[in-house]
N, C-alpha and C positions, 0 to 999 in steps of 0.2 A: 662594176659594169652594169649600165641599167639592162632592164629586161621590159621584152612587150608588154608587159602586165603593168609596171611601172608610169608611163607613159600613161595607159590608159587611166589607170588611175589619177594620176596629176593632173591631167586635163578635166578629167569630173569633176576634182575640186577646185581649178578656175574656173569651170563653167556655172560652179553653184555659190558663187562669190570669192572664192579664194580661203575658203574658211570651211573646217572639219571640225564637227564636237563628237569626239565617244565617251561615252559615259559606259560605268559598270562594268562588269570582268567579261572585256571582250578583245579576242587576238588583235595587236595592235604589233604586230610581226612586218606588216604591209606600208603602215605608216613611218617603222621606225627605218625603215629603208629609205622609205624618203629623204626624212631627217639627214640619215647617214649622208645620202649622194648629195646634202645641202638644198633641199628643195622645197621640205617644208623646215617650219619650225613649232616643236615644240611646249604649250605652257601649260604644267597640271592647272588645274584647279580647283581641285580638293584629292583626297587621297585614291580615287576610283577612275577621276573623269580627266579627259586633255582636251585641249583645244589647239587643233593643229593649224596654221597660216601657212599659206606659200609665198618662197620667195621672189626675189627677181631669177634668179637660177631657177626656179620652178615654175616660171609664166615662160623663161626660153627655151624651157625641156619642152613643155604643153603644147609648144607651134612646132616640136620637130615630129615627124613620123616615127 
């Protein structure tokens, strides 16, 4: 079940192209919820860093309330 925070977040990362990069050891607790409800996707890219994309399921989460 998504949560308010969720939502908010997804929509950040359409409004900043559709695209997340974290690098270095940092809680990625937020993102992987994403992931989970199918909304972003995940691709490491090297052993520290991700580069998270959102889906189409994550551009029709961003337009709900």
């Amino acid at each position: 079940m998504a949560e308010a925070d969720d939502f908010k977040l997804v929509r950040e990362i359409v409004a900043e192209g559709g695209r997340r990069y974290t690098n270095g050891n940092v809680d990625r607790s937020r993102y992987r919820r994403l992931v989970d409800l199918g909304w972003l996707n995940a691709f490491p890219t090297n052993m520290s860093d991700v580069m998270y994309q959102i889906t189409q399921r994550g551009k029709a989460a961003a337009k709900r309330s």
